[in-house]
C-alpha positions as CSV (number, residue, x, y, z in Angstrom):
1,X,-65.4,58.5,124.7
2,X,-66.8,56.0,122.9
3,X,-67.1,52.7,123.6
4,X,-64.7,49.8,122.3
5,X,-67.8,47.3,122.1
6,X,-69.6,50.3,120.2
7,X,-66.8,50.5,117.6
8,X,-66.4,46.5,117.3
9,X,-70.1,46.2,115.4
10,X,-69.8,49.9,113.6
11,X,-68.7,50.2,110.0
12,X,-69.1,52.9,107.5
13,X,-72.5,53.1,106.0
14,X,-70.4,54.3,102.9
15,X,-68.1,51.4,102.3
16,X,-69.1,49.3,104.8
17,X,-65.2,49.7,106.5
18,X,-63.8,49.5,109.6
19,X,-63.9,52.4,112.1
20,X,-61.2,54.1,114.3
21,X,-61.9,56.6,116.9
22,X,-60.3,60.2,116.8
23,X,-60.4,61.6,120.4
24,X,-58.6,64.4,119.8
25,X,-61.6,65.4,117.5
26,X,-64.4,63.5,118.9
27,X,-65.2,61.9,115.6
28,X,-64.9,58.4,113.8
29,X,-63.2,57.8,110.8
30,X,-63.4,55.6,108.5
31,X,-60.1,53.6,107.9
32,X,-61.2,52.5,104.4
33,X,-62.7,55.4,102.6
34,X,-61.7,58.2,105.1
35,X,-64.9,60.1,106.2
36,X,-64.9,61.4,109.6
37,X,-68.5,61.0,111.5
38,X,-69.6,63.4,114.3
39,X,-70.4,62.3,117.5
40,X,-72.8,64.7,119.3
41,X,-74.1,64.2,123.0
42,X,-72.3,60.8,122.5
43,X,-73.9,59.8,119.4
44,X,-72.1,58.3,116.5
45,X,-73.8,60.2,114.0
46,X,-73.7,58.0,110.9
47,X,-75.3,59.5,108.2
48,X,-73.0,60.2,104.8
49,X,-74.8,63.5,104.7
50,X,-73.4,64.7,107.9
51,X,-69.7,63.0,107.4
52,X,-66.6,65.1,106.4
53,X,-64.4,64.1,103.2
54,X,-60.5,64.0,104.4
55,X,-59.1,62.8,100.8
């Protein structure tokens, strides 16, 4: 779970939008552009590179 403070200050180092958690996957996605970042050991990992494209 992450944390609602957490994903206050968070945006997509992309397009600098707004992100939305996705328990069922344990990612974030971005609302804006749509890339889903991993979170691993309950770190946003927030690095285009690692992000997956869902449009």
């Amino acid at each position: 779970m992450v944390d609602n403070e957490l994903l206050d200050i968070l945006a997509c180092p992309k397009c600098k939008g707004d992100i939305e958690y996705i328990s069922s996957e344990n990612k974030l996605l971005c609302i804006s552009c749509g890339l889903k970042y991993p979170i691993r050991d309950d770190i946003p990992i927030m690095l285009i590179e690692e992000a997956e494209e869902t449009k």
